[in-house]
C-alpha positions in Angstrom: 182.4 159.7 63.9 180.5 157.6 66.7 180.6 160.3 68.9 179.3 162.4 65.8 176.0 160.3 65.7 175.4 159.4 69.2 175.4 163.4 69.4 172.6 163.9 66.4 171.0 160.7 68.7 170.3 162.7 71.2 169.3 165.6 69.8 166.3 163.5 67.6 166.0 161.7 71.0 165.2 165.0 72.8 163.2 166.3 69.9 161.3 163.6 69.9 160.4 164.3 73.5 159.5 167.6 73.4 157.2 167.8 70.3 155.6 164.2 70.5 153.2 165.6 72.8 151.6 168.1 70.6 151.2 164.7 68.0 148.9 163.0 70.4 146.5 165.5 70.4 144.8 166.9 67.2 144.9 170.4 68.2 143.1 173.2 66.3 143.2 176.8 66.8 140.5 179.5 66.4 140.9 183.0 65.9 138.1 185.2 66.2 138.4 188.3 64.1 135.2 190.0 63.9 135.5 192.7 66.6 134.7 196.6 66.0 137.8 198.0 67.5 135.9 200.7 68.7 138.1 202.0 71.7 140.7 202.9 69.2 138.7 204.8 67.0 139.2 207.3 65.5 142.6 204.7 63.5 140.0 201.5 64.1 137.4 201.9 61.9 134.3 200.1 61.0 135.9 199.0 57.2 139.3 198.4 59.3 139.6 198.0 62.7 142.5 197.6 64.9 143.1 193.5 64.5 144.1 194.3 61.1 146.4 197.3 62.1 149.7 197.6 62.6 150.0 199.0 66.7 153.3 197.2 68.2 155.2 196.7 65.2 155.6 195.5 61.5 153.3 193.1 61.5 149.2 194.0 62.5 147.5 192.3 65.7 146.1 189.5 63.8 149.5 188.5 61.7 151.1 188.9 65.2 148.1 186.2 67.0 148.5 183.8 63.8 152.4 183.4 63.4 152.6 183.0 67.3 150.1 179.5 66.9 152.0 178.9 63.7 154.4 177.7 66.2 153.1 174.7 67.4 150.0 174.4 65.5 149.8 173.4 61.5 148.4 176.0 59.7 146.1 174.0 57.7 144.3 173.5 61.6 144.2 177.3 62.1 140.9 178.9 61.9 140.1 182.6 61.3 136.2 183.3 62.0 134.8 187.3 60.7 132.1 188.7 59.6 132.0 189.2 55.9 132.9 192.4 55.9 136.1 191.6 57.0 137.2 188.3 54.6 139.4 190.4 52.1 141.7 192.0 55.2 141.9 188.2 56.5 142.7 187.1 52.9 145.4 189.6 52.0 147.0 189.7 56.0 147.0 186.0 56.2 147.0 184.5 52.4 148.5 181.1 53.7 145.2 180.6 55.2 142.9 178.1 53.4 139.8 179.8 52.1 137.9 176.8 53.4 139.0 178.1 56.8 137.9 181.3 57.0 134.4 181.3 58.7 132.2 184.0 57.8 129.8 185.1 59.9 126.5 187.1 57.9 127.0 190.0 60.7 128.6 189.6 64.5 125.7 188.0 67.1 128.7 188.4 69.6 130.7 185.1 70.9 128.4 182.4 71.9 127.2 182.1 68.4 130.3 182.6 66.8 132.1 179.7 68.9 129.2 177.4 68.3 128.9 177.5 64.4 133.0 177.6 64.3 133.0 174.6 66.9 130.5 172.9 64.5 132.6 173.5 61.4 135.9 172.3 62.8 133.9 169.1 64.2 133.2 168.1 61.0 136.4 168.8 59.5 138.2 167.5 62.5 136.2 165.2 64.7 136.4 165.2 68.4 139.9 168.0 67.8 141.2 170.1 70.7 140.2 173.7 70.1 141.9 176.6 71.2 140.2 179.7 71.1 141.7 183.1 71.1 141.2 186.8 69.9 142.9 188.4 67.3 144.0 191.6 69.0 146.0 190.5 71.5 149.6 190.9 72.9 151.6 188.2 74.3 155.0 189.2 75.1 156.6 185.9 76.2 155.5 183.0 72.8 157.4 179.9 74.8 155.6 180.3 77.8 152.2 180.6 76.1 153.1 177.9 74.2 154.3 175.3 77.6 150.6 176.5 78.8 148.3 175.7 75.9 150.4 172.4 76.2 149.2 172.0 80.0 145.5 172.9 79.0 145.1 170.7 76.3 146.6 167.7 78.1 144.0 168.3 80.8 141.3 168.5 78.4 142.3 165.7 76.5 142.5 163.2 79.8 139.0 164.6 80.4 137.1 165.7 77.5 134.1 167.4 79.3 136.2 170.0 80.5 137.1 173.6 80.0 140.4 175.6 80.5 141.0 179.1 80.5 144.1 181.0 80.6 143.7 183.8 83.6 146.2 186.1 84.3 147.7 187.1 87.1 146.8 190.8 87.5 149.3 193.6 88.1 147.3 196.4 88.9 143.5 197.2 89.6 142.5 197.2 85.9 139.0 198.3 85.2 138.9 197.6 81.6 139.1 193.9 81.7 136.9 190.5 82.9 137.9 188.9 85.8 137.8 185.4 87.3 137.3 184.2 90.6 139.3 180.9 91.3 138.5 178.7 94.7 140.8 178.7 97.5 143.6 176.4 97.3 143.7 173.3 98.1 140.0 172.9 97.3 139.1 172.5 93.2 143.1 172.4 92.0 144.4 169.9 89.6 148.0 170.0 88.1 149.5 168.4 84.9 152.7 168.8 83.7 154.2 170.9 86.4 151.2 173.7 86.1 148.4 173.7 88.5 145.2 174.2 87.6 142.3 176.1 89.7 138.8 175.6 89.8 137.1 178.0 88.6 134.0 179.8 90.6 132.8 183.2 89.0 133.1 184.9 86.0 132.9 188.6 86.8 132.3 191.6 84.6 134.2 194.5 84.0 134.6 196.3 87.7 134.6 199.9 89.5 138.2 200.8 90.9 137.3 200.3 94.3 136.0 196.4 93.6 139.4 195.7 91.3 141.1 196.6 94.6 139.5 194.8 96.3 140.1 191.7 94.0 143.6 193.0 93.5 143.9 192.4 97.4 141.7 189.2 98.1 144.2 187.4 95.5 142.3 184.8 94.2 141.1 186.8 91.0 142.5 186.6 87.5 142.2 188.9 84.4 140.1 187.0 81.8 142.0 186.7 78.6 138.9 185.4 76.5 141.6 181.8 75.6 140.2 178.9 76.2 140.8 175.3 75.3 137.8 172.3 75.0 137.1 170.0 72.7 135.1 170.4 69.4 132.8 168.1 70.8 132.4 169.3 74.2 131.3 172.8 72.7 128.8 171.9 70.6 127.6 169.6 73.8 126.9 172.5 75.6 125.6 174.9 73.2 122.8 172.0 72.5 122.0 172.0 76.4 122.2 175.8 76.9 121.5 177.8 74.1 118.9 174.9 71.7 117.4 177.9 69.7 121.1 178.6 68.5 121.8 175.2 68.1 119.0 173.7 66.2 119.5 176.7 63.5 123.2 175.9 63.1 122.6 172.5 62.9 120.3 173.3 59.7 123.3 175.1 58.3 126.1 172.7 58.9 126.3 169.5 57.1 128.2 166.7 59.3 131.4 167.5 56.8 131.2 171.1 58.2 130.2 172.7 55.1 128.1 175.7 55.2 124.9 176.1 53.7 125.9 180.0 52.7 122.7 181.0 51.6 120.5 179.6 54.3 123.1 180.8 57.3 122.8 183.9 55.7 118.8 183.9 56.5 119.3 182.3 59.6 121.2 183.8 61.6 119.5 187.0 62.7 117.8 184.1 64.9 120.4 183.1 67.0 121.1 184.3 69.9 123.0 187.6 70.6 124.8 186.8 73.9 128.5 186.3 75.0 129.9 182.3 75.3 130.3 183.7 78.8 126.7 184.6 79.5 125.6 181.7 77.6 127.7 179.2 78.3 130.5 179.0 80.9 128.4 180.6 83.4 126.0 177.8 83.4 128.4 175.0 83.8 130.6 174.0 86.3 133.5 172.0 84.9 135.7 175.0 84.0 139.2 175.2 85.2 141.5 178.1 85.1 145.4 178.1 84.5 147.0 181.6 85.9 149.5 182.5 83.8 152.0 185.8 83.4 153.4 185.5 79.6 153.4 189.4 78.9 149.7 189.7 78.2 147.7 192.3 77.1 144.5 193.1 75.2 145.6 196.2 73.8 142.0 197.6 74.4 142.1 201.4 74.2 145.1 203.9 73.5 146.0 203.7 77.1 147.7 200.2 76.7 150.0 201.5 73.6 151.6 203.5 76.9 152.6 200.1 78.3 154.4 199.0 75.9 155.3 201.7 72.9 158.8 203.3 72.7 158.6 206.7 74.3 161.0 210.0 73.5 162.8 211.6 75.9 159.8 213.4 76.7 157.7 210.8 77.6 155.5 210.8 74.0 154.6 208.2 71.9 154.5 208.9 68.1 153.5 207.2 65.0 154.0 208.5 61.7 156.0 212.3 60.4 155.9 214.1 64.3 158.1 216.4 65.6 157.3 217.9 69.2 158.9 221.3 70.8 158.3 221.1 74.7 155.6 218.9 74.4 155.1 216.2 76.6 153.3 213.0 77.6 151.4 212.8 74.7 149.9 210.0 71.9 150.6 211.4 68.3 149.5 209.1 65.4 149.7 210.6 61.9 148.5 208.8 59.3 149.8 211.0 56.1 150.8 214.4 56.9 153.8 215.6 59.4 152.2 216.9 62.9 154.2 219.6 64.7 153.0 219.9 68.6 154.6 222.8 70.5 154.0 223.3 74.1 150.9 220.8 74.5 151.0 218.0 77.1 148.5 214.9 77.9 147.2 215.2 74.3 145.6 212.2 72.3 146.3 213.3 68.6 145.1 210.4 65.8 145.2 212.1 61.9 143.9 210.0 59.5 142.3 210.4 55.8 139.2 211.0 57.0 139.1 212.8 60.4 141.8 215.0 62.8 140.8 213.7 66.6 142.4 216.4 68.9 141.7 215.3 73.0 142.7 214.9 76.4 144.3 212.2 77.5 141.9 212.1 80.3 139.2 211.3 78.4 140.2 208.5 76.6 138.0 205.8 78.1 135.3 207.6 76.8 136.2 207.1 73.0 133.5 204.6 72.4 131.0 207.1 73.5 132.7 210.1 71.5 132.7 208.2 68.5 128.9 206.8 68.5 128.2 210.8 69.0 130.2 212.1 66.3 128.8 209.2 64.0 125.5 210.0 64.9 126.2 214.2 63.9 128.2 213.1 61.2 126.1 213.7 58.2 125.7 217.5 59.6 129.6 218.3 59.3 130.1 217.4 55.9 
């Protein structure tokens, strides 16, 4: 019997341990949701797009990004910002989800906007909080690592609240489609907490060529940008006063000190914001930004390319969604919504059949979807 207890002891004792961290720091998450999805058009569509889709599994991308910060963070401190367009998929994906925390945006004025009236909201609500900030369509492979390194992050940015971490990760090939970070050269600009180290960061870099990811592949001190960060509430609005004031003073007009929205009034507003990235506007403008290199299974699941990395092939290499049967056909992406699709003898194909439209196309050519798509909306109205 004493053995019995000192046993159940221990295991409270341990607990204790591991989850009294989190309780020191009042850590919110936001999820933005607002994105057009257009690289996986002709499935992402502009009344659904792929966050509210189901790609890897049972559950869609943005079920997937909430029940993975449901883990350590309380629902009732989860965030979901959209446009308005957008409020009924968040409300029927994620109905647990307070209505008082969905943020709408009017219409998308991309993310420096969108961070700063969220950051205002969840002020008010939660003074001086920890937020973590992260998109709604992404794939993390690994939860309990991501979950050890939001813990490092927000203990950094809680012993120094004018700080900013971003979770970069380590690249595996010379990836075109994705931000990059440059980090200085160890030892210079590195702090560590809790067994992680921490690396100051120097550049923000857009989207490259394939000859410059090489090269950033090879110099070794680059990261993929993941678009998470972690600051404080307070810090945010800080810096969105000192680097964006247009922005500010109009959100300011919108958001009582409470964080409630004056709907009508943001509604009128906020075609006078700004429309520029938080990295344009803001992290490239301030210095005290530290990045954490990570490798927890990552990825943004940005075009139909990356369903290749990680979908269940056949034996002959295709990946199918939906009624499909294939005769010598190979290496190809089959999606059908509704009806059964029979390839025989194609390879390299890209085939998407929804309710609305049959896309039939190279492989090849699928970076260019955003561009196919603007043209075939544009010509639309002549086809029908």
């Amino acid at each position: 019997m004493v053995e019995n207890r000192m046993n159940i002891y221990i295991v409270l004792f341990l607990t204790y341990i591991l989850y009294s961290r989190w309780v020191s720091i009042l850590l919110c998450a936001l999820v933005m949701a607002g994105g057009k999805g257009e690289r996986f058009w002709p499935l992402s569509t502009a009344e659904k797009p792929k966050q509210f889709l189901n790609l890897l599994g049972e559950e869609t991308m943005i079920q997937m990004t909430v029940n993975r910060l449901k883990r350590f963070i309380p629902q009732e401190r989860i965030f979901i910002v959209t446009i308005k367009d957008f409020v009924g998929h968040v409300k029927e994906q994620l109905p647990f989800i307070k209505e008082e925390n969905i943020i709408i945006e009017p219409f998308g004025r991309n993310t420096a906007p969108c961070i700063g009236l969220s950051a205002l909201i969840i002020n008010g609500i939660f003074p001086n909080s920890t937020l973590v900030i992260v998109p709604s369509d992404h794939l993390v492979v690994e939860e309990d690592k991501f979950s050890d390194s939001i813990q490092a992050a927000c203990e950094l940015t809680d012993s120094t609240s004018e700080i900013i971490v971003t979770l970069g990760i380590t690249p595996t090939r010379p990836e075109t489609g994705y931000g990059y970070i440059q980090y200085r050269d160890i030892p210079r600009g590195e702090r560590s907490i809790s067994g992680f180290k921490f690396k100051k960061v120097d550049y923000f870099k857009e989207k490259p060529d394939k000859k410059t990811a090489e090269k950033y592949l090879k110099q070794g001190n680059f990261l993929w940008n993941s678009g998470i960060f972690v600051w404080k509430t307070t810090f945010i609005v800080e810096l969105l006063r000192r680097y964006l004031p247009n922005t500010y003073n109009i959100l300011c007009k919108v958001v009582r000190e409470n964080g409630a929205v004056k709907d009508d009034d943001l509604e009128e507003c906020y075609k006078y914001v700004e429309s520029i990235s938080v990295d344009h506007g803001i992290l490239e403008k301030t210095d005290n930004i530290y990045v954490l290199p990570v490798d927890f299974g990552w990825d943004d699941i940005g075009t139909w390319r990356s369903l290749e990395r990680f979908k269940n092939k056949d034996k002959n290499n295709n990946i199918c969604f939906g009624k499909i049967e294939n005769y010598n056909s190979n290496n190809n992406i089959i999606i059908s919504d509704r009806k059964p699709v029979v390839t025989v003898g194609v390879n390299d194909l890209l085939v998407v059949e929804t309710d609305q439209i049959i896309f039939i196309g190279k492989k090849e050519n699928i970076d260019n979807i955003k561009e196919i798509r603007k043209r075939f909306i544009d010509k639309k109205e002549t086809l029908v």
